[in-house]
Structures are given as C-alpha cells and as structure tokens.
C-alpha positions as CSV (number, residue, x, y, z in Angstrom):
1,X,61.2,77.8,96.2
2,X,60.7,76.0,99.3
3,X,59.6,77.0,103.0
4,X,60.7,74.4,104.9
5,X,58.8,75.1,108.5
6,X,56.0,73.0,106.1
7,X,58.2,69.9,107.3
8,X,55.7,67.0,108.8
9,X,55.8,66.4,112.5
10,X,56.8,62.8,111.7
11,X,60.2,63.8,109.7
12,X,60.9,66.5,112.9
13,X,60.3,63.0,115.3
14,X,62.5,61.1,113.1
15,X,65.1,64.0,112.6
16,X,65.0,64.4,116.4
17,X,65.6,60.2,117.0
18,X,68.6,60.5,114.3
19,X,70.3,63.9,116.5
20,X,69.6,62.3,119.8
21,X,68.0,65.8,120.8
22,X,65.3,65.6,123.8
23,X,62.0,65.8,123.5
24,X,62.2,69.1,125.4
25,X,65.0,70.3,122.7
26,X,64.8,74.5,122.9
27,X,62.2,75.9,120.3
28,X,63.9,77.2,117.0
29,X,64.3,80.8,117.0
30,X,64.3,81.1,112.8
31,X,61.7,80.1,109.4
32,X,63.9,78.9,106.6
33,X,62.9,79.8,103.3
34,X,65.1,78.1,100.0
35,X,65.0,81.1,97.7
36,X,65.5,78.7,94.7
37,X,67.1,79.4,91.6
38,X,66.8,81.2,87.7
39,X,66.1,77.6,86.2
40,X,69.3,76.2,86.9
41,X,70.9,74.3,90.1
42,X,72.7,77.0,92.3
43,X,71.9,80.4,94.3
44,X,73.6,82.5,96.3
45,X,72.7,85.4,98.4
46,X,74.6,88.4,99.9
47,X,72.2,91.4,100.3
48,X,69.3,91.8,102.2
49,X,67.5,94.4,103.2
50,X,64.8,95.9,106.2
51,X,62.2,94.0,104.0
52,X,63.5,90.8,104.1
53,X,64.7,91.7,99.9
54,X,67.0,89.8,99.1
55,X,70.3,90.2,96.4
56,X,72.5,87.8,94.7
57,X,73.2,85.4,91.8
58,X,71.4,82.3,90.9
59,X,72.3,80.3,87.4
60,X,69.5,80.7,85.0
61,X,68.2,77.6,82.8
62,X,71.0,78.3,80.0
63,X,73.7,77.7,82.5
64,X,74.7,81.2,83.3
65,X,74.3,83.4,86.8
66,X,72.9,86.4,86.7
67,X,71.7,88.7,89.7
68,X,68.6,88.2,91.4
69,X,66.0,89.8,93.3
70,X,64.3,87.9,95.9
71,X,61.1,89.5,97.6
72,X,59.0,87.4,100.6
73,X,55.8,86.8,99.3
74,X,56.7,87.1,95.5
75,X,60.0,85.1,95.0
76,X,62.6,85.6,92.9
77,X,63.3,87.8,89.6
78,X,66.0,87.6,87.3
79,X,68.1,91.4,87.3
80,X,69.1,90.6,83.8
81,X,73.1,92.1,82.4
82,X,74.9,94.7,80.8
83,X,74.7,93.5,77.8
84,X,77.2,90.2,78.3
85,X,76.6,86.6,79.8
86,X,76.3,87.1,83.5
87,X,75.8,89.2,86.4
88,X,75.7,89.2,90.4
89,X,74.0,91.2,93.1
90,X,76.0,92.4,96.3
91,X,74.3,94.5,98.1
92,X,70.5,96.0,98.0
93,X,68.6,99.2,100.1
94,X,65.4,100.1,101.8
95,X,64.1,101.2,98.4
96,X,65.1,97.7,96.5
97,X,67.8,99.0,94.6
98,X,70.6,96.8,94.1
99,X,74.5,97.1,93.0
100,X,77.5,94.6,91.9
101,X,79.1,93.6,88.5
102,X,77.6,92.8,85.0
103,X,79.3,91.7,82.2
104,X,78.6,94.6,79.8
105,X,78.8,94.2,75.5
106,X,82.2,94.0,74.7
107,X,83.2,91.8,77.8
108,X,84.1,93.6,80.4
109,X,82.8,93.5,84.1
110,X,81.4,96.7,85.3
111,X,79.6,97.8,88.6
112,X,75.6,98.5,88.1
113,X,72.9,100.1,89.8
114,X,69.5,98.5,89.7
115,X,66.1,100.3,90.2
116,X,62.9,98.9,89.7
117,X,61.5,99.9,86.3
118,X,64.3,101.4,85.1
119,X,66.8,98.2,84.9
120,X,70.5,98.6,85.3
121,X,72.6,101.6,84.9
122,X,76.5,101.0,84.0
123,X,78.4,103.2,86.9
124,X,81.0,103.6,84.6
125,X,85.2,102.9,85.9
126,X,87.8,105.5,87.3
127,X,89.7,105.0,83.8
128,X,90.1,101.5,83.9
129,X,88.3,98.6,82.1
130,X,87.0,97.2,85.0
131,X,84.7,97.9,88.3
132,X,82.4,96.3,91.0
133,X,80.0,97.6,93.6
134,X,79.9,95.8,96.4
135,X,78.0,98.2,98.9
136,X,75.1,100.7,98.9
137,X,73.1,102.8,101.2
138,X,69.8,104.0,101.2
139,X,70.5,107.4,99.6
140,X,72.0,105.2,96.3
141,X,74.9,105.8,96.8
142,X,78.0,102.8,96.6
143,X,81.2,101.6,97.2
144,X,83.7,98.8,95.0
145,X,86.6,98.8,93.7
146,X,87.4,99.9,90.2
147,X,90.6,99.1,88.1
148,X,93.4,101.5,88.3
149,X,92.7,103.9,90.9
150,X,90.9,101.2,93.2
151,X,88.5,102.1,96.1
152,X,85.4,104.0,95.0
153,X,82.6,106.1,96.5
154,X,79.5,106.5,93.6
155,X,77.1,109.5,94.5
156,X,73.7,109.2,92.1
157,X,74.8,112.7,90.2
158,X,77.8,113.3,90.9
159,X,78.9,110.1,89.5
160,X,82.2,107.9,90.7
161,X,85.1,109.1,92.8
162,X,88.5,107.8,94.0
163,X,88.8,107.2,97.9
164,X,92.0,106.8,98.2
165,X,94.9,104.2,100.4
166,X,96.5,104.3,103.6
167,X,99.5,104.6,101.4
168,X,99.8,102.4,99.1
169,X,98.6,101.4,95.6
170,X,95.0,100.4,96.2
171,X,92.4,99.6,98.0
172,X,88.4,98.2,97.8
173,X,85.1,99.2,99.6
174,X,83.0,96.3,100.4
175,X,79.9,98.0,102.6
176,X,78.5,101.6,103.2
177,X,76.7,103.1,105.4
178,X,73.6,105.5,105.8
179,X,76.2,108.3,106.5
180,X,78.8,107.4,103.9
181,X,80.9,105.8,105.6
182,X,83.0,103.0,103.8
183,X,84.4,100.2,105.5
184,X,87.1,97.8,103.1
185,X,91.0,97.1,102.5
186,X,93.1,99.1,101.4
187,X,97.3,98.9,101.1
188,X,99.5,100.4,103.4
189,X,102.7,102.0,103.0
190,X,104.2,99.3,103.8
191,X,102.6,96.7,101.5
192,X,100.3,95.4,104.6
193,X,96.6,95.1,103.4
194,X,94.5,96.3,106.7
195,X,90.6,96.9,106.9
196,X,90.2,100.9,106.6
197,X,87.3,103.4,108.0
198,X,86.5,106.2,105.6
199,X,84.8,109.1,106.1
200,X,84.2,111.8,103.7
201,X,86.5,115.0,104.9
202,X,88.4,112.9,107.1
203,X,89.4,110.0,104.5
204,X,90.8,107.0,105.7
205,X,91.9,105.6,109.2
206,X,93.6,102.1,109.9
207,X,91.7,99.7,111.8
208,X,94.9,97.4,112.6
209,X,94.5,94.3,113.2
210,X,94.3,91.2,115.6
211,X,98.2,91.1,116.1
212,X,98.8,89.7,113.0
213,X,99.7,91.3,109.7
214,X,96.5,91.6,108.0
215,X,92.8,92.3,108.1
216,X,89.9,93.6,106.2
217,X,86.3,95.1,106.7
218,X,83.4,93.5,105.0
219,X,80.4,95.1,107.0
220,X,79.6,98.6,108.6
221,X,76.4,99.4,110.2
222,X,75.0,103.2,110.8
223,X,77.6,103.9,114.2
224,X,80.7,102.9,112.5
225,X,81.1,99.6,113.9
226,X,82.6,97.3,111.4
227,X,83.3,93.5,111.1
228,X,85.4,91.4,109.0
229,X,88.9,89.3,109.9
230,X,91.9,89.9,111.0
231,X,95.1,87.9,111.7
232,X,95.6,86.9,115.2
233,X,99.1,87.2,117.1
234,X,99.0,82.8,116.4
235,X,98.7,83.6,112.3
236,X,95.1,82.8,112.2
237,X,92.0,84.9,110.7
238,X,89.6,85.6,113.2
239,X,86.5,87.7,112.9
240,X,86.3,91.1,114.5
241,X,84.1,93.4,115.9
242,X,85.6,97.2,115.5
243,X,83.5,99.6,117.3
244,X,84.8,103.7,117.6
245,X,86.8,104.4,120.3
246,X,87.0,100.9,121.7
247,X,89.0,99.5,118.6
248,X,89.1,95.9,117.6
249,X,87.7,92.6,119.5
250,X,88.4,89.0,118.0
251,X,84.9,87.3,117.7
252,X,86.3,83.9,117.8
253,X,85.9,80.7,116.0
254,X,83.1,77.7,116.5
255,X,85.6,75.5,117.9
256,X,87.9,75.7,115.2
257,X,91.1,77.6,113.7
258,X,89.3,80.5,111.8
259,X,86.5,82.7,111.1
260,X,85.2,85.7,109.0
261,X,82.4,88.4,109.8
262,X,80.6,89.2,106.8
263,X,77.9,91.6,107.7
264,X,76.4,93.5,110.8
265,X,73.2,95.1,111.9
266,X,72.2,98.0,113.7
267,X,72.7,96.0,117.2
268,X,76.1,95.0,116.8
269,X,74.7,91.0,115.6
270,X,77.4,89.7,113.5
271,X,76.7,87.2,110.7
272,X,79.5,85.5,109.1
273,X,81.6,81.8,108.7
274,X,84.0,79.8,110.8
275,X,85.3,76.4,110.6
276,X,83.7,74.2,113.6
277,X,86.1,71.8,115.9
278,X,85.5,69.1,112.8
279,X,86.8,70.9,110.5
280,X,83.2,71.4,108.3
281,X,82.4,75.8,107.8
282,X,79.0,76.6,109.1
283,X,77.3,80.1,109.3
284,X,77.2,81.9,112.8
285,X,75.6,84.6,114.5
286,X,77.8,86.4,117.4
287,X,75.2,88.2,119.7
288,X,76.4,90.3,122.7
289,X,79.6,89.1,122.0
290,X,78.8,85.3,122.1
291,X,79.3,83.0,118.6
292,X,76.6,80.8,117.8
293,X,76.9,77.9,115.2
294,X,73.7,78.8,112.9
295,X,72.7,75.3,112.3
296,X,71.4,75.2,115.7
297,X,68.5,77.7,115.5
298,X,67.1,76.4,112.6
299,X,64.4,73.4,112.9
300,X,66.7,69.9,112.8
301,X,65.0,68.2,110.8
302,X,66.1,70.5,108.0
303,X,69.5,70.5,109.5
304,X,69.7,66.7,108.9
305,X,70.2,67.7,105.7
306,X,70.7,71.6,104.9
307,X,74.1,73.1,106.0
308,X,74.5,76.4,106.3
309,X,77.7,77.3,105.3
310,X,78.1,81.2,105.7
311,X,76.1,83.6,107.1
312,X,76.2,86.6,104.2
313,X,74.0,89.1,105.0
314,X,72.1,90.5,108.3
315,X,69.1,92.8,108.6
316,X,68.1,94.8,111.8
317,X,65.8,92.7,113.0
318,X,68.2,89.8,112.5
319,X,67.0,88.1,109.5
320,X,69.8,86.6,107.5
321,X,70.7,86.0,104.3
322,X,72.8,82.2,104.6
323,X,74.1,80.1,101.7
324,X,74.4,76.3,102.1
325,X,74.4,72.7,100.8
326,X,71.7,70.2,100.6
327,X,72.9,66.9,101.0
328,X,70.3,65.1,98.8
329,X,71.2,67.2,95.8
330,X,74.6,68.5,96.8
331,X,73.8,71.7,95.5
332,X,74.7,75.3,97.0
333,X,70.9,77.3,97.5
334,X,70.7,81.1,99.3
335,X,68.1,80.5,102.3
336,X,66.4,83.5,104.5
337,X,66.4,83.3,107.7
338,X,63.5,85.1,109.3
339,X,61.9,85.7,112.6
340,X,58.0,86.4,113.2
C-alpha cells in the first residue's frame, strides 16, 4: 500500500512542466491512497463505507481473488471463501459488514454475509444453484439476485425473499438503502429491462428511462434518489439522476458518447464512469448537477501516471472508492479517495 500525497515536491514540479499546468494550478481537493493487493497484482474496490472501509476483491499470492477488507490506518485483510477458489466483496455498512459471492464446496457461487469474528455466512438461494449480494444497509440486510426467481431482499432472520418484476421473468437488486428500499433492473412485460424502485408494501415502480429502450439502477441513497444509465432518445447510455417526484435527469458524458452512475451519497454526489472526448474511460464525480472528470482533483503528478478509470463507490462525506491503471506496471489497483 501506497499513499501517494508522500510524492516529492520535485516529481509535482516536473509533473506540472510535463501537463503544462501554472504555477497557480487550483489546490487538489482529494489524498489518494493505493489500497494494494492479497500478494498478487490486481484490486478492485466497490464498497465503502462512513469510515472510509473499504470492500472488494484483490488476487491473493496463489493467483486467485478473493474479497477484501480495506480499513484506513490498518490496510487490507483477506475475507477468505465459502469453501471454493475465490470470492468478491460488493458492498459493506456502518458496522463493517460486507456482502457478494463466494464460491462455496461443491462449486457453486453463492451470496455471503461477512461480520467481523464470525466469518462468512452462506445466504443460501431462492431454489436455485446460484446467488449474489450486491447491496446492504446498515440494519444487515441485502439485495442480489438469485437464480430462478431473481431479485432478492435478505432480512438477518427472516432469511431470503423474492421481490418480484415489472412483469416479466426477472430482475436483480444492486443497492439498498437504510429504509429498504431496492434500486436494480428488472424485466418488463414487454421484454424491456428498466431500472426499478422497490419498496416493501408497495413493490416495484418503473423508473423509465432516458428515451431510449433501456436502463438500470446501480445506487440508492437514504431519499430514494437513485443513479445508474439509461438509453438516451440518440441510443446512447447516459448516467441518470432519479430523484421522487422529479423523475429522471441525464447526467451527461465527459465529452464523450456514454456514461454510467455507479453510486450516490446522501447529497445527491454521483460517482461513476464515462468515456472522455478521446475516447479513454475516466471516473467522475457529478456535483450539483455538474460532471467532473476525477483525474483532475487528484494531485498531477500521480495523474501522470495513475488513471482512474471508474468511480465505484461514494461515501457521505464524498470519499470515493476509484479503480484504475498505473502506467508503469499496467496493472488495475482500488484507490480511496479521501478528503481531510
């Protein structure tokens, strides 16, 4: 693990000669912290928490990824299996706990729930072979997908149930909120896959889409807004900003054709990915409704050669959880970006 705000003022006069910024260049607004690996090349994050914890998968020294805990100050722990070969965190709460997949035994991939000191539990499937959490809240419970019945809504003693479609054969949560609430995509009766809003008692509603044909929700914070993309009218993906009663905004791009919102805090701050007027996928932040290319609020002379190249998770103090490539190894590491 690396904190790279220990760069030497020389490299940042160097970096800032190479960029051709001024002398007078706005001070960075975020530390950048490589969260490493397990003993092998390549991390990824997509969880964080109010702590600045930090979920995802990292390839241990045999080869293999398994999920990870990250925690400032401590670094980073391996979450271990189900038994089988590999594993990956999605999503992590205020108390550290932590869901996604594990390869259990006999081979198949099931959703877990990690506490500290007590390890992974298997959350079982809705009569399938397979599930996957993607999303948990602060009272344990989580959202995935399972095989068979599809979308699924896991309550610590009451075990997993089915939430339902907007009509058709399946659907997936991918993020949950304090309240329950379950943003993901889910199948119309048509055969259209469209980002959904469920709410226990109430169950599903559509969230349409851009003007296009599809969309889906990836991120819900506690007021129901939710981000994710859509298809525009033109047939592109676009991120989105749903917020009740006001319905869907497009986000909009970093210059290029398309973009996806990942993840959203408490203030409506968007983290995400979107392809720049080059062509090249960097991580953003969209802020009262304005997109920001991440890459330029971090200090340059790591961005002469770190890229971030998606923004996966956001807390509510805006840290964020950002995977990229170095350029002097070429490999993929999870960073946190944090303010202080």
């Amino acid at each position: 693990m690396r904190n790279y705000l220990t760069l030497s003022i020389a490299g940042l006069l160097v970096a800032l000669i190479v960029l051709g910024a001024p002398a007078n260049a706005q001070a960075q607004r975020y530390s950048v912290t490589d969260l490493g690996t397990l003993g092998g090349g390549t991390s990824k994050g997509y969880g964080i928490n109010a702590s600045g914890q930090v979920t995802g998968e990292a390839v241990t020294a045999g080869g293999v990824f398994h999920a990870f805990l990250y925690t400032p100050g401590s670094g980073i722990t391996d979450l271990g299996t189900l038994g089988g070969g590999s594993s990956t965190g999605y999503a992590i709460n205020a108390s550290g706990q932590v869901t996604g997949v594990a390869v259990t035994a006999n081979g198949a991939l099931h959703a877990f729930l990690y506490t500290a000191g007590n390890g992974m539990i298997d959350l079982g499937t809705l009569g399938g072979g397979e599930s996957k959490g993607y999303g948990i809240n602060a009272r344990g419970q989580v959202t995935g997908e399972a095989v068979t019945a599809g979308g699924f809504l896991y309550a610590p003693g009451m075990g997993m149930t089915d939430i339902g479609t907007l009509g058709g054969g399946s659907s997936t949560g991918y993020a949950i909120n304090a309240s329950g609430q379950v943003t993901g995509v889910a199948v119309t009766a048509n055969g259209a896959l469209h980002a959904f809003l469920y709410t226990a008692g109430n169950g599903m509603i559509d969230l349409g889409t851009l003007g296009g044909g599809t969309s889906k929700g990836y991120g819900i914070n506690a007021r129901g807004q939710v981000t994710g993309e859509a298809v525009t009218a033109g047939g592109a993906f676009h991120a989105f900003l749903y917020a009740p009663g006001s319905g869907m905004t497009d986000i909009g791009t970093l210059g290029g054709g398309s973009s996806t919102g990942y993840a959203i805090n408490a203030s409506g701050q968007v983290t995400g990915v979107a392809v720049t007027a080059n062509g090249t996928l960097h991580a953003f932040l969209c802020s009262n409704h304005v997109i920001r290319d991440l890459n330029s609020l971090i200090d340059p002379a790591l961005a002469v050669y770190v890229t971030l190249e998606s923004g996966k998770a956001i807390n509510d103090d805006a840290w964020i959880v950002a995977n990229g490539v170095d350029s002097r190894s070429g490999k993929t590491h999870a960073y946190l970006l944090s303010k202080h």
